[in-house]
C-alpha positions as CSV (number, residue, x, y, z in Angstrom):
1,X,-24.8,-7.8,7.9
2,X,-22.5,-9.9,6.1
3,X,-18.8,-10.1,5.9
4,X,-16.3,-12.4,3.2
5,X,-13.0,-12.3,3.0
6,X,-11.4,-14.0,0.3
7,X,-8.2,-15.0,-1.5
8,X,-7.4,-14.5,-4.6
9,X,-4.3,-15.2,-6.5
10,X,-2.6,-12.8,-8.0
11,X,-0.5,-12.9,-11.0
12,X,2.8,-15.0,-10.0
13,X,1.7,-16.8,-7.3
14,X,1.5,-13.8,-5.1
15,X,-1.6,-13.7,-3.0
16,X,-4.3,-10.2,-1.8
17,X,-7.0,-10.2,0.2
18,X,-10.3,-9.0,-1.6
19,X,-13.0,-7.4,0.5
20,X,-16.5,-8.0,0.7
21,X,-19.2,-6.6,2.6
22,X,-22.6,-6.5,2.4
23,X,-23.9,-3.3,3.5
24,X,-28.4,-3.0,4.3
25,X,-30.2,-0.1,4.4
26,X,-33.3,0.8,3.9
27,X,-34.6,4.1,1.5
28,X,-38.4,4.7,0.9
29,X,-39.4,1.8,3.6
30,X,-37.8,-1.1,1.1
31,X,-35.1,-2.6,2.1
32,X,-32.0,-2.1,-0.2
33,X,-28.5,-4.5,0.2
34,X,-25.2,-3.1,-1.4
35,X,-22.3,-4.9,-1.8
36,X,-19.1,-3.3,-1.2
37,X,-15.5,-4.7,-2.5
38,X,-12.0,-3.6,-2.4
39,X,-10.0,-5.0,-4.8
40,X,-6.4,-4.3,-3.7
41,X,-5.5,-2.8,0.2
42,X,-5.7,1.3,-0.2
43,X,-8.0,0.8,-3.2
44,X,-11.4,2.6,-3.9
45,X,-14.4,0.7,-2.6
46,X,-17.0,-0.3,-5.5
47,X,-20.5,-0.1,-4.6
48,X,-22.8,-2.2,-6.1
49,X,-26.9,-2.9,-6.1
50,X,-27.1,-6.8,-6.8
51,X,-24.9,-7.4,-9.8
52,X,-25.2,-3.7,-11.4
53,X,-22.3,-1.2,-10.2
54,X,-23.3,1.9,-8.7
55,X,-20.2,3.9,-8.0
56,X,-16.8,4.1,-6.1
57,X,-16.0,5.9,-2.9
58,X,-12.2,6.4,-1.0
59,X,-11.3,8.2,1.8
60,X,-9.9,11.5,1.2
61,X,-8.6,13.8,3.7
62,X,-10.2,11.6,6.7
63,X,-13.6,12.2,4.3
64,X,-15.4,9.8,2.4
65,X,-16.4,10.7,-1.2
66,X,-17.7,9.5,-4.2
67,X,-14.8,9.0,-6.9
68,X,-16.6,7.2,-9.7
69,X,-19.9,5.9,-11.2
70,X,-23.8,6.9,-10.9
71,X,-24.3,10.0,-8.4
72,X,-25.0,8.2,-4.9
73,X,-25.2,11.1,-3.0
74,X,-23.4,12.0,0.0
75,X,-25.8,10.9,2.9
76,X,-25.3,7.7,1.0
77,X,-21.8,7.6,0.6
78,X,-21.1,9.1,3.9
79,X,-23.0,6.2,5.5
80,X,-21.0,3.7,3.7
81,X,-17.9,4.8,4.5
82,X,-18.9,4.9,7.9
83,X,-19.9,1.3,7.8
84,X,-16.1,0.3,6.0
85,X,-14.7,2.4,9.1
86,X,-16.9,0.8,11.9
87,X,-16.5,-2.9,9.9
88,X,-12.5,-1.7,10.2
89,X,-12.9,-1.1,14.1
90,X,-14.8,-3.9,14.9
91,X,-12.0,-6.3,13.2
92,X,-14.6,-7.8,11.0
93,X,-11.5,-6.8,7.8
């Protein structure tokens, strides 16, 4: 399980922190990595399966859900949201 943190500029000299993580799984026995990013702090998460974009979760109501993209279902999302939360804990962002 990987974790990046970066630095971006942002307009004006003004700096944010992206997110990355890199979220692994497996579904039917072969091993699947996602990559997860936040853009801006209180952002949606993107999702995505090498370079192609799979969807966008947030958490609503203390409950993660899908807010964009392909249907990823909710064991899915719920499971990826649990990883940002226990990545969040764990002081790895």
């Amino acid at each position: 399980m990987g974790t990046t943190l970066q630095y971006c500029a942002q307009g004006y000299g003004l700096i944010k922190k992206m997110i990355e993580l890199q979220y692994h799984c497996e579904i039917f026995n072969t091993p699947i990595t996602y990559t997860i990013t936040q853009q801006y702090p209180n952002s949606v998460y993107y999702i995505y399966h090498n370079t192609t974009a799979i969807g966008s979760i947030k958490k609503l109501n203390d409950t993660w859900e899908q807010v964009g993209g392909r249907e990823m279902g909710e064991t899915l999302t719920l499971n990826i949201g649990s990883f940002i939360d226990n990545s969040i804990l764990n002081g790895r962002i």
